[in-house]
C-alpha positions in Angstrom: 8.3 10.9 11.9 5.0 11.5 10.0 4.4 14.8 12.0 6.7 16.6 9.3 4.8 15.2 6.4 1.1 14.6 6.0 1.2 10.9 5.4 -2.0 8.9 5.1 -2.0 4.7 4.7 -4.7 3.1 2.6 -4.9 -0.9 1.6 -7.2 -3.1 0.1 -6.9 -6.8 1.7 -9.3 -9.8 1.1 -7.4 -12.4 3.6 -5.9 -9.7 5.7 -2.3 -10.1 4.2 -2.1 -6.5 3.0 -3.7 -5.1 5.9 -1.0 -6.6 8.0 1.4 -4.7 6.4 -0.8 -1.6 6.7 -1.5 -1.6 10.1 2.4 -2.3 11.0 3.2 1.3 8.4 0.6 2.6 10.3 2.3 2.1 13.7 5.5 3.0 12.9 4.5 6.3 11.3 1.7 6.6 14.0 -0.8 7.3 11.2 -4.2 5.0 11.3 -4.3 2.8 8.6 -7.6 2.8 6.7 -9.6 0.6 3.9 -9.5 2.3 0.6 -13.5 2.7 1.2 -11.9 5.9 3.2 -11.3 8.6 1.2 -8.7 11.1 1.1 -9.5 14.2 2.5 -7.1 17.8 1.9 -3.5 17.3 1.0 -1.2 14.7 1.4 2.4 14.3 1.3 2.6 10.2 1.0 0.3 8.1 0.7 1.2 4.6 1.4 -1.4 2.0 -1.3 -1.6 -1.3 -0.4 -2.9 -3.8 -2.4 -2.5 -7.8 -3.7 -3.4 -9.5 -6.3 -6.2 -11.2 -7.1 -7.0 -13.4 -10.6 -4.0 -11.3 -12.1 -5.3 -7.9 -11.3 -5.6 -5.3 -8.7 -9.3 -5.5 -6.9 -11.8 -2.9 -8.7 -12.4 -1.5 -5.3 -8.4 0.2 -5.6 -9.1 0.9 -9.3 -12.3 3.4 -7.8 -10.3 4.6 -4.9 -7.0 5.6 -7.1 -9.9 6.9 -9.4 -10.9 9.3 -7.0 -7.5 10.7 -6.1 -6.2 14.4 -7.4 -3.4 16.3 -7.6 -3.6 16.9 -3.5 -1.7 13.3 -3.0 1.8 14.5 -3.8 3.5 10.5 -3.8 2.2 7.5 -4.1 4.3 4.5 -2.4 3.0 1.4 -3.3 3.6 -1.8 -1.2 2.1 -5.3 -1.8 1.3 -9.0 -1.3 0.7 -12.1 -3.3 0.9 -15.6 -3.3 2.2 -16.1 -6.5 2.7 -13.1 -9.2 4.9 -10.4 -8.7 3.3 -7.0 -6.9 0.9 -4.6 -7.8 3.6 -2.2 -8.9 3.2 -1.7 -13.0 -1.0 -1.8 -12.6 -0.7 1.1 -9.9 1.7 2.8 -12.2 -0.3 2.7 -15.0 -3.6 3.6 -13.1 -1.6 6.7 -11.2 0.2 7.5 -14.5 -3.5 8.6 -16.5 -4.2 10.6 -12.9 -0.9 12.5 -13.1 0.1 11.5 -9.7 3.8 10.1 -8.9 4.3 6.8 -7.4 7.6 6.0 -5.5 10.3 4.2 -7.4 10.7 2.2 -3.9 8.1 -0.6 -3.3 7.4 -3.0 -0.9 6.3 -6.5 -2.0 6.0 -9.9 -0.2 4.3 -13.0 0.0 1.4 -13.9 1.3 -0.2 -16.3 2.7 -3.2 -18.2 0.4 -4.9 -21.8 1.1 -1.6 -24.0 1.2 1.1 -21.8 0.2 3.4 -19.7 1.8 2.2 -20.2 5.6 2.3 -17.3 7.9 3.0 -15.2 5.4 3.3 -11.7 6.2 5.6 -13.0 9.1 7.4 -11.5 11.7 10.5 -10.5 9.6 8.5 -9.0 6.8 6.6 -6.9 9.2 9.9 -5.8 10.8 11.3 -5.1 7.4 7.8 -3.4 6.0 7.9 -0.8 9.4 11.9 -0.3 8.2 10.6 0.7 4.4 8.3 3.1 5.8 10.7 4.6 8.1 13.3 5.4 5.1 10.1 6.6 2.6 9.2 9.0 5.0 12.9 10.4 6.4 
């Protein structure tokens, strides 16, 4: 799938939710998923962004890594998880938006797993349903 399109998969995740959800788009699109300390290197068709929210924002460490993106990355699909807002969608919009680099309409956004709330979240379906997103993105 990914061998028509140079797709890379980068994520941010302090309690390994996110990177759950990265490494299963990184199977599927056999691709190696890779912490956002990683940067991009030559052109890219898709990159898949993963990050969650933390204290209402998106973690400075995906801030500096969008930061350092150019016009190279084509698309920008974002996918997320949180225990309680909504996904990182509008803050990567905005932060793409004063790059001048697209992001996907389609997102992927679930719950997560924190302290007592939602347990075993990213679960099984939502990491069948995550490797089906990425699947469509890319085809």
């Amino acid at each position: 799938m990914a061998a028509t399109k140079k797709v890379e998969v980068r994520y941010y995740s302090k309690t390994g939710n996110t990177a759950k959800l990265a490494e299963a788009i990184g199977d599927e699109l056999l691709v190696k998923a890779k912490s956002v300390e990683v940067p991009i290197e030559g052109d890219v068709d898709i990159l898949f962004l993963g990050s969650s929210v933390y204290g209402a924002g998106v973690d400075n460490k995906v801030k500096t890594f969008i930061n350092s993106l150019d016009s190279r990355v084509k698309t920008v699909v974002n996918f997320s998880t949180a225990a309680i807002l909504p996904s990182t969608y509008g803050q990567i919009k905005k932060l793409l938006g004063e790059k001048g680099i697209a992001l996907e309409v389609r997102e992927f956004h679930c719950r997560g797993e924190f302290k007592f709330m939602h347990k075993g979240k990213p679960d099984a379906q939502d990491i069948k349903n995550v490797r089906e997103f990425a699947r469509k993105i890319v085809s």
